[in-house]
MDTraj code that builds the backbone (N, CA, C; nanometers):
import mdtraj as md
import numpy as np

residues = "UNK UNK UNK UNK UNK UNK UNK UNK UNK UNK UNK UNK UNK UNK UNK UNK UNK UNK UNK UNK UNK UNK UNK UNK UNK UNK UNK UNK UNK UNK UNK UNK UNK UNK UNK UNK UNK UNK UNK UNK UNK UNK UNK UNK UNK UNK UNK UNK UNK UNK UNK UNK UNK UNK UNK UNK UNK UNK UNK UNK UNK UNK UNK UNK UNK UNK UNK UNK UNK UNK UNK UNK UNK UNK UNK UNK UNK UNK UNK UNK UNK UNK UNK UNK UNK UNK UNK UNK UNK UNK UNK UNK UNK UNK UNK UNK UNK UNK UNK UNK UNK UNK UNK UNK UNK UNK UNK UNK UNK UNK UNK UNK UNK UNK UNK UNK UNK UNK UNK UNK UNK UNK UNK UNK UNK UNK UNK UNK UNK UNK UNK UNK".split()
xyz = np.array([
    [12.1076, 14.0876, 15.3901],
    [12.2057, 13.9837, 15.4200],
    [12.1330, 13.8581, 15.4683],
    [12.1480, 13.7532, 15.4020],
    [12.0792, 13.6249, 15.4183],
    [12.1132, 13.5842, 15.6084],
    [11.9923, 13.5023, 15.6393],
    [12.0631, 13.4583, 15.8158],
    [12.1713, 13.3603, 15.7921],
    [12.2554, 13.3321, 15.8730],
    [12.3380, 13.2338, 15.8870],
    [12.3329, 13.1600, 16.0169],
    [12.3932, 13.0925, 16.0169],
    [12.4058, 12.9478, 16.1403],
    [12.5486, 12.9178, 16.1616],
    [12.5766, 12.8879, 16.2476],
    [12.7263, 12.8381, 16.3304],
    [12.7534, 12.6893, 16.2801],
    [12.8517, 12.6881, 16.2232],
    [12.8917, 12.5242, 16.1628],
    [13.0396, 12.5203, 16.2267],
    [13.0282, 12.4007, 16.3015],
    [13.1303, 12.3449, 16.3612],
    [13.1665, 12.1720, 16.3268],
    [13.2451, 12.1787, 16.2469],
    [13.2651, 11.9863, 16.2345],
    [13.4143, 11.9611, 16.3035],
    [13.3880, 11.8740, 16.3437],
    [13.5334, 11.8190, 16.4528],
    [13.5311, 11.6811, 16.4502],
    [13.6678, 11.6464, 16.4239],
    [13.7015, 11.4910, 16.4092],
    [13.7790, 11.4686, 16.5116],
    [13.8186, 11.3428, 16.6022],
    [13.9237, 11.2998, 16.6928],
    [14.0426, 11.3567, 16.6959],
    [14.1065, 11.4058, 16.5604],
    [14.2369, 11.4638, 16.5530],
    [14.2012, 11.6527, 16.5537],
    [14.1130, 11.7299, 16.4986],
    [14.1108, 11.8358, 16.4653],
    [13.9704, 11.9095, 16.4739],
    [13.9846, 12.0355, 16.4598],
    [13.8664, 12.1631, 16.4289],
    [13.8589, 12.1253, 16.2807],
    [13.7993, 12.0611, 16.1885],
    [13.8061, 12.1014, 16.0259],
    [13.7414, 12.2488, 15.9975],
    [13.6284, 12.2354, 16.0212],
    [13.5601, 12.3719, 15.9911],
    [13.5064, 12.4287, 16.1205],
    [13.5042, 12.5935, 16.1080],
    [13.4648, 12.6690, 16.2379],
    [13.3922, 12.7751, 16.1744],
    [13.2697, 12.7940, 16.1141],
    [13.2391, 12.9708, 16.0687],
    [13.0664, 12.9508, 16.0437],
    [13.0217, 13.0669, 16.0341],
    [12.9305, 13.1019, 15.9893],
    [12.8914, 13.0743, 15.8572],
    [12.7720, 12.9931, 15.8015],
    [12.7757, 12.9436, 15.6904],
    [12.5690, 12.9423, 15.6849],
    [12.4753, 12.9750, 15.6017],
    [12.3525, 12.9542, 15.5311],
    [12.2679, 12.8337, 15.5644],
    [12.3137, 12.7480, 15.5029],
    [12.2712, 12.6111, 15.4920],
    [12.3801, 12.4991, 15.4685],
    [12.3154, 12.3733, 15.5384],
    [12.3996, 12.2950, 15.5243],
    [12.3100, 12.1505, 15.4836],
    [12.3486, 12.0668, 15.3904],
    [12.2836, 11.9343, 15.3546],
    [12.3955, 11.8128, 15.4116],
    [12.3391, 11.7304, 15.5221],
    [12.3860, 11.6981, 15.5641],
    [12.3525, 11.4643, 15.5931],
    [12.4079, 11.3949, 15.5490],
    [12.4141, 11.2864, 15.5451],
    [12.3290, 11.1600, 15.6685],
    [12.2081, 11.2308, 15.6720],
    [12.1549, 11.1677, 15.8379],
    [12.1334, 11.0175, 15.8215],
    [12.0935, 10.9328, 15.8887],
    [12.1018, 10.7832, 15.9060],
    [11.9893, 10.7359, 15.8167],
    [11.9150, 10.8212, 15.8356],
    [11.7422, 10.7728, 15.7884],
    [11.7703, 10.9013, 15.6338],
    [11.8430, 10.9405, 15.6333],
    [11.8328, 11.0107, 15.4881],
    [11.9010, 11.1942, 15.4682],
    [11.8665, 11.2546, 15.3523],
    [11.9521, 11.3828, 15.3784],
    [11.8767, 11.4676, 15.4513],
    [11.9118, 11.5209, 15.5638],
    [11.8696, 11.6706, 15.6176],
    [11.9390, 11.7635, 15.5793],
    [11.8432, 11.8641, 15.5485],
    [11.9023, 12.0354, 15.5052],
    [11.8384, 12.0899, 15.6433],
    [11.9550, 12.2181, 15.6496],
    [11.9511, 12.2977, 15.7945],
    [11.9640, 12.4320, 15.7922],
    [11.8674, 12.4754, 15.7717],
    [11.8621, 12.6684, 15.7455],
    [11.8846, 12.7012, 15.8933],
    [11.9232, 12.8213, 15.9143],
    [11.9397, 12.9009, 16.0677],
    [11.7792, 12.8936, 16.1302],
    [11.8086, 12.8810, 16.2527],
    [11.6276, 12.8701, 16.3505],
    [11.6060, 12.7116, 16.3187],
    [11.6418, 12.6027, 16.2692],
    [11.5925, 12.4823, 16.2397],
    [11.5556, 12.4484, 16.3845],
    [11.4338, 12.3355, 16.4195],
    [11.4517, 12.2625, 16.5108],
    [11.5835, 12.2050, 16.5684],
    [11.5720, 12.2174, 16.7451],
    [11.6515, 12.1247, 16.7842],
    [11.6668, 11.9885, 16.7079],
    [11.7833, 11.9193, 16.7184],
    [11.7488, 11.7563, 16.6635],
    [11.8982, 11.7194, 16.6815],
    [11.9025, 11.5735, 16.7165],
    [12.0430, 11.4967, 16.7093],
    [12.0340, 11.4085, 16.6172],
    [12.0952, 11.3682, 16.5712],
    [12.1310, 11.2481, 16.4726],
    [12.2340, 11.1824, 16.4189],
    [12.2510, 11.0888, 16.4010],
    [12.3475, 10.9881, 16.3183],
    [12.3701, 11.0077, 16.2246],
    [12.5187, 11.0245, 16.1920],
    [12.5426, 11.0185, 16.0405],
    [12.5951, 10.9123, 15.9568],
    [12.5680, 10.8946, 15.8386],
    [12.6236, 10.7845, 15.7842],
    [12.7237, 10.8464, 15.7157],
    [12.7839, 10.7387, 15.6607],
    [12.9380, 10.8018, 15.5142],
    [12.8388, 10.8761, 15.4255],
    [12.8827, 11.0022, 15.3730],
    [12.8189, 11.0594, 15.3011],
    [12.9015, 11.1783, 15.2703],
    [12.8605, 11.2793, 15.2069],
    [12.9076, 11.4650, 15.1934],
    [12.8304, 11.5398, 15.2488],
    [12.8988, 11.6104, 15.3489],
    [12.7796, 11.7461, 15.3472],
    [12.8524, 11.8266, 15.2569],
    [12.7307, 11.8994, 15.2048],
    [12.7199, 12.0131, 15.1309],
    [12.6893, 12.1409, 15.1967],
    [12.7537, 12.2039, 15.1850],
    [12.7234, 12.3468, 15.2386],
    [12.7497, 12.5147, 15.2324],
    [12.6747, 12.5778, 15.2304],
    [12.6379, 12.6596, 15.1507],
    [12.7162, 12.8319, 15.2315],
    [12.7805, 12.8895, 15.1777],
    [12.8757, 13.0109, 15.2973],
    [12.8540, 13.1245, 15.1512],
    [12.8622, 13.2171, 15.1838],
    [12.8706, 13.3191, 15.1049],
    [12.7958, 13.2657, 14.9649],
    [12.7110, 13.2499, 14.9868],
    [12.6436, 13.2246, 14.8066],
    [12.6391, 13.0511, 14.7403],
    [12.8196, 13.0667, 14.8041],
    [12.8529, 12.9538, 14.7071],
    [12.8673, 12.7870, 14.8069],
    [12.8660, 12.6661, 14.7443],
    [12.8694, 12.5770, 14.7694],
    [12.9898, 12.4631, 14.7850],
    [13.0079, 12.4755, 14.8591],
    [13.1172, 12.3368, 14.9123],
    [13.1104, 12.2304, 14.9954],
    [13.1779, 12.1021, 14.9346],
    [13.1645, 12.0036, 14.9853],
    [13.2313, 11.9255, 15.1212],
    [13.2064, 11.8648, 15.2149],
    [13.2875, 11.8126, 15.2949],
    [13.2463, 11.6656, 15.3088],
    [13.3710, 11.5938, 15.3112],
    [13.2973, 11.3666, 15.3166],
    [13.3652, 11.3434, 15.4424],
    [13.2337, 11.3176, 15.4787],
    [13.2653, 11.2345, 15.6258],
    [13.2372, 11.1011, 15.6036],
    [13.2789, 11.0334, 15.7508],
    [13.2870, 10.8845, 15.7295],
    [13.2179, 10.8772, 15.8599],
    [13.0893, 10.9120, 15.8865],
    [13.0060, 10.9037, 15.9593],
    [13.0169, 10.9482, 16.1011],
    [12.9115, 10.9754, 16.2065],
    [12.9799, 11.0345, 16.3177],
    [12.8110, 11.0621, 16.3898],
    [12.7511, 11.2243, 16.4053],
    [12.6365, 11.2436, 16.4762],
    [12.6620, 11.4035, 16.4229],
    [12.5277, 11.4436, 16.4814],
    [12.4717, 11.6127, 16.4535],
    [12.3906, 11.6873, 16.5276],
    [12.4505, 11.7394, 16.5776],
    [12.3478, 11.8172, 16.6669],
    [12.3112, 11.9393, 16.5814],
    [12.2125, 11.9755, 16.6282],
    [12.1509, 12.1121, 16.5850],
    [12.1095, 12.2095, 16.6744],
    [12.1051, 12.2811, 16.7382],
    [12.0460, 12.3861, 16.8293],
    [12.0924, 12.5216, 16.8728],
    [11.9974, 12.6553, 16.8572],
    [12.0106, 12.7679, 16.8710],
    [12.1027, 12.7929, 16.7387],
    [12.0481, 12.7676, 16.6326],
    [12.1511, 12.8182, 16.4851],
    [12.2417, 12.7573, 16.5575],
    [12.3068, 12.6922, 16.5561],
    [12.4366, 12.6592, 16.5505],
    [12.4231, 12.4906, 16.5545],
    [12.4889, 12.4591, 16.4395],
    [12.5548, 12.3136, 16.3974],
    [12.6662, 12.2540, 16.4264],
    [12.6677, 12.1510, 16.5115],
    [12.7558, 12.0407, 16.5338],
    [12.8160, 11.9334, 16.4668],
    [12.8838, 11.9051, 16.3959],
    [12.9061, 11.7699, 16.3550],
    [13.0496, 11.6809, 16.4494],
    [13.0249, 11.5833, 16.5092],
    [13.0875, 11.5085, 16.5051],
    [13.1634, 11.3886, 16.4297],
    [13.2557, 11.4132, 16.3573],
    [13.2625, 11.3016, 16.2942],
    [13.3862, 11.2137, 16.2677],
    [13.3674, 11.1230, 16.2499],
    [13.4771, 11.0377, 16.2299],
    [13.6099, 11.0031, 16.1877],
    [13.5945, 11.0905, 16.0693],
    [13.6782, 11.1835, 15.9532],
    [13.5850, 11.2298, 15.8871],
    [13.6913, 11.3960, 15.8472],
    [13.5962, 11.4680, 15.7581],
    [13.7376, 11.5488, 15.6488],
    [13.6910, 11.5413, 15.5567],
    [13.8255, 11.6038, 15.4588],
    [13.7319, 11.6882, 15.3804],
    [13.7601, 11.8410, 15.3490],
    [13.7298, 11.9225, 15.2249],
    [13.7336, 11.8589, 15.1410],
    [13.6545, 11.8686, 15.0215],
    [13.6863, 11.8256, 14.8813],
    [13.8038, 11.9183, 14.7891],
    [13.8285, 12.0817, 14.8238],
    [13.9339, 12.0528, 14.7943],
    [14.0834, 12.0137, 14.8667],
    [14.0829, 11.9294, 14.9282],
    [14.2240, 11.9142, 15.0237],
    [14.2190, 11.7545, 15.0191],
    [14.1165, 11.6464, 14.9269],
    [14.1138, 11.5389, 14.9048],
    [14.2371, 11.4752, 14.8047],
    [14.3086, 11.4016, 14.7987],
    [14.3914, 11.3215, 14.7543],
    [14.3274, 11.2637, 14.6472],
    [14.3179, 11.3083, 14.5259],
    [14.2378, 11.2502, 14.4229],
    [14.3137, 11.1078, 14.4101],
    [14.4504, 11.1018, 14.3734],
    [14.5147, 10.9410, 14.3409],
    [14.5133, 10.8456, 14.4410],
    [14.5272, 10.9040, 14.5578],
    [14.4789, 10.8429, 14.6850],
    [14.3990, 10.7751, 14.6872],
    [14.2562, 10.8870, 14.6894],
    [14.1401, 10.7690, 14.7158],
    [14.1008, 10.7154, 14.5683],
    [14.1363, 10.6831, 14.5142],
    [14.1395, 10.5809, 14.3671],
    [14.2170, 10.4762, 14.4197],
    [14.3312, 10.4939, 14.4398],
    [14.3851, 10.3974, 14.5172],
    [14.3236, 10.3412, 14.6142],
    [14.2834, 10.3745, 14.7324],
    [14.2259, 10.3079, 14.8157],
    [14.0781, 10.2293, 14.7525],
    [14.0203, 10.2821, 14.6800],
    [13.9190, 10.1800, 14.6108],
    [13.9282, 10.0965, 14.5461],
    [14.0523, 10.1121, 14.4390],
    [14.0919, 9.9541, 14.3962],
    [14.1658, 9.8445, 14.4932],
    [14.2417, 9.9220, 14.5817],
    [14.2816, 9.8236, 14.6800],
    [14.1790, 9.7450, 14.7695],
    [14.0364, 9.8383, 14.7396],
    [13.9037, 9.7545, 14.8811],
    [13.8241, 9.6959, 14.7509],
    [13.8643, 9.7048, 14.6552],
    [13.7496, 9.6260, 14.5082],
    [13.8363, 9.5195, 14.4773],
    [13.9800, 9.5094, 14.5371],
    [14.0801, 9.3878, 14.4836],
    [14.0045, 9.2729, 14.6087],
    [14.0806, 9.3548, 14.6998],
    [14.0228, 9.2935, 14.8336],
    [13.8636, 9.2104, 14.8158],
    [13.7554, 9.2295, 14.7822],
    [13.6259, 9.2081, 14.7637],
    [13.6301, 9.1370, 14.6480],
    [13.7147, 9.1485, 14.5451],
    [13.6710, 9.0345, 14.4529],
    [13.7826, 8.8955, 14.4531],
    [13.8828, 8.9083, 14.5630],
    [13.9505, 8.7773, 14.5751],
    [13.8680, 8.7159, 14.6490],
    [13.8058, 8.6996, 14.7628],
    [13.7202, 8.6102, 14.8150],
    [13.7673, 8.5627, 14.9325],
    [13.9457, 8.5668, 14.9337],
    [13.9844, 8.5226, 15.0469],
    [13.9659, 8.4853, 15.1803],
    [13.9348, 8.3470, 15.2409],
    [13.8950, 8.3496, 15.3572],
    [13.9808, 8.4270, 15.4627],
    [14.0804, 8.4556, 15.4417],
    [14.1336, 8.6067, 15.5453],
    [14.1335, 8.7214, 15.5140],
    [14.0469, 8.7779, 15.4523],
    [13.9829, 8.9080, 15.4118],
    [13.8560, 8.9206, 15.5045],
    [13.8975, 9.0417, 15.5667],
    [13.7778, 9.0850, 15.6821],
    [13.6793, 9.1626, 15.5398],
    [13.5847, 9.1162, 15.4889],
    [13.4777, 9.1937, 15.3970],
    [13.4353, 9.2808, 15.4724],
    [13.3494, 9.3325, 15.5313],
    [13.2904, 9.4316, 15.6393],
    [13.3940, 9.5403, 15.6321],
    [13.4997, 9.5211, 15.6402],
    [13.6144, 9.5851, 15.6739],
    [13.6338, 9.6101, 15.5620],
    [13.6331, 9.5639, 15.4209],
    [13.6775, 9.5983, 15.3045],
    [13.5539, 9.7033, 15.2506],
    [13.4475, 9.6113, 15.2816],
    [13.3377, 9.7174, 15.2417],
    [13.3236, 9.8662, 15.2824],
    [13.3652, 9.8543, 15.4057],
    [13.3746, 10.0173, 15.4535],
    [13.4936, 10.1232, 15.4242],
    [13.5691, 10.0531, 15.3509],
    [13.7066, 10.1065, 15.3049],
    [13.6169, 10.1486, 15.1496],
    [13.5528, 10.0591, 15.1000],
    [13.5401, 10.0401, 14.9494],
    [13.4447, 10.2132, 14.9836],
    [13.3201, 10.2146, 15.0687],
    [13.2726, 10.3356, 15.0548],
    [13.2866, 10.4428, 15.1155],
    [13.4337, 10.4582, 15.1971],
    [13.4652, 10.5454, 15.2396],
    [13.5310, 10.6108, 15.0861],
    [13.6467, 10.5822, 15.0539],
    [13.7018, 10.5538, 14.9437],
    [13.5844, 10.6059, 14.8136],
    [13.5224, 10.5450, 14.8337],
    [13.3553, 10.6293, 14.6990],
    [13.3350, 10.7860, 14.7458],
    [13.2996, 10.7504, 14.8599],
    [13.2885, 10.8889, 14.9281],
    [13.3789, 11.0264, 14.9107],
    [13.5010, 10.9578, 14.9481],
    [13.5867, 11.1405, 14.8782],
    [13.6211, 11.1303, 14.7733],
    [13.5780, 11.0387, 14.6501],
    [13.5813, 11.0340, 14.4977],
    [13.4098, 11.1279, 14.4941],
    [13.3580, 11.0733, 14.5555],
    [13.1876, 11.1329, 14.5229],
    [13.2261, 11.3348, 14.5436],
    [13.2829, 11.3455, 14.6496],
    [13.3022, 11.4358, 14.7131],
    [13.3791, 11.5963, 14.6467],
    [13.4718, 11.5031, 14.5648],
    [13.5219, 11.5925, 14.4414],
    [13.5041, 11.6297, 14.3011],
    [13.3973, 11.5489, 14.3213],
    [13.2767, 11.5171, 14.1786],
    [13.2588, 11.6913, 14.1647],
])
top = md.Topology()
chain = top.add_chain()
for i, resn in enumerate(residues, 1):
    res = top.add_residue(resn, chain, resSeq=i)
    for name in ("N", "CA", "C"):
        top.add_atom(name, md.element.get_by_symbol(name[0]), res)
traj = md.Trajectory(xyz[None], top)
């Protein structure tokens, strides 16, 4: 029986995930970390990204919209910002929300917060990437 590690991701509103899971590839600031059971301690920043992660054999996705990670004693932390399964993602949704932050970005409007559109535009990429 392969080792496993404790994966815990939690957003402001909820528990998303709680279990025992292999490995996890995970979205760090400076780039992707993968996390087998026994990994070094380590904290880190996350950016918008997917973790990927690995439970019984098989592989599933989760998109966060950035947050932090702890790691220590096998067991994984994520904090994050929002985090949605890929399957429990709103496929027309977030299509929608990307043409609404790509309308936004190509009118130009001086009352268009860009920054604000931009992070919509790749949150929005993100749980399209996510269900890929």
């Amino acid at each position: 029986m392969a080792k496993t590690q404790r994966l815990d991701i939690v957003t402001p509103e909820k528990v998303v995930f709680s279990e025992e899971i292999e490995f996890i590839v995970a979205p760090g600031a400076d780039g992707e970390l993968g996390i087998l059971p026994e990994h070094a301690p380590l904290v880190t920043a996350l950016k918008i990204g997917v973790l990927r992660i690995q439970q019984g054999g098989k592989f599933f996705k989760v998109a966060v919209s950035g947050g932090f990670m702890e790691v220590k004693n096998s067991r994984v932390v994520v904090l994050a910002d929002t985090a949605e399964r890929a399957d429990q993602i709103d496929v027309e949704r977030a299509r929608a929300a990307k043409q609404r932050a790509e309308q936004r970005l190509t009118a130009k409007s001086p009352d268009i917060d860009v920054a604000r559109a931009e992070v919509a535009l790749q949150k929005a990429l993100n749980r399209l990437k996510a269900v890929e």
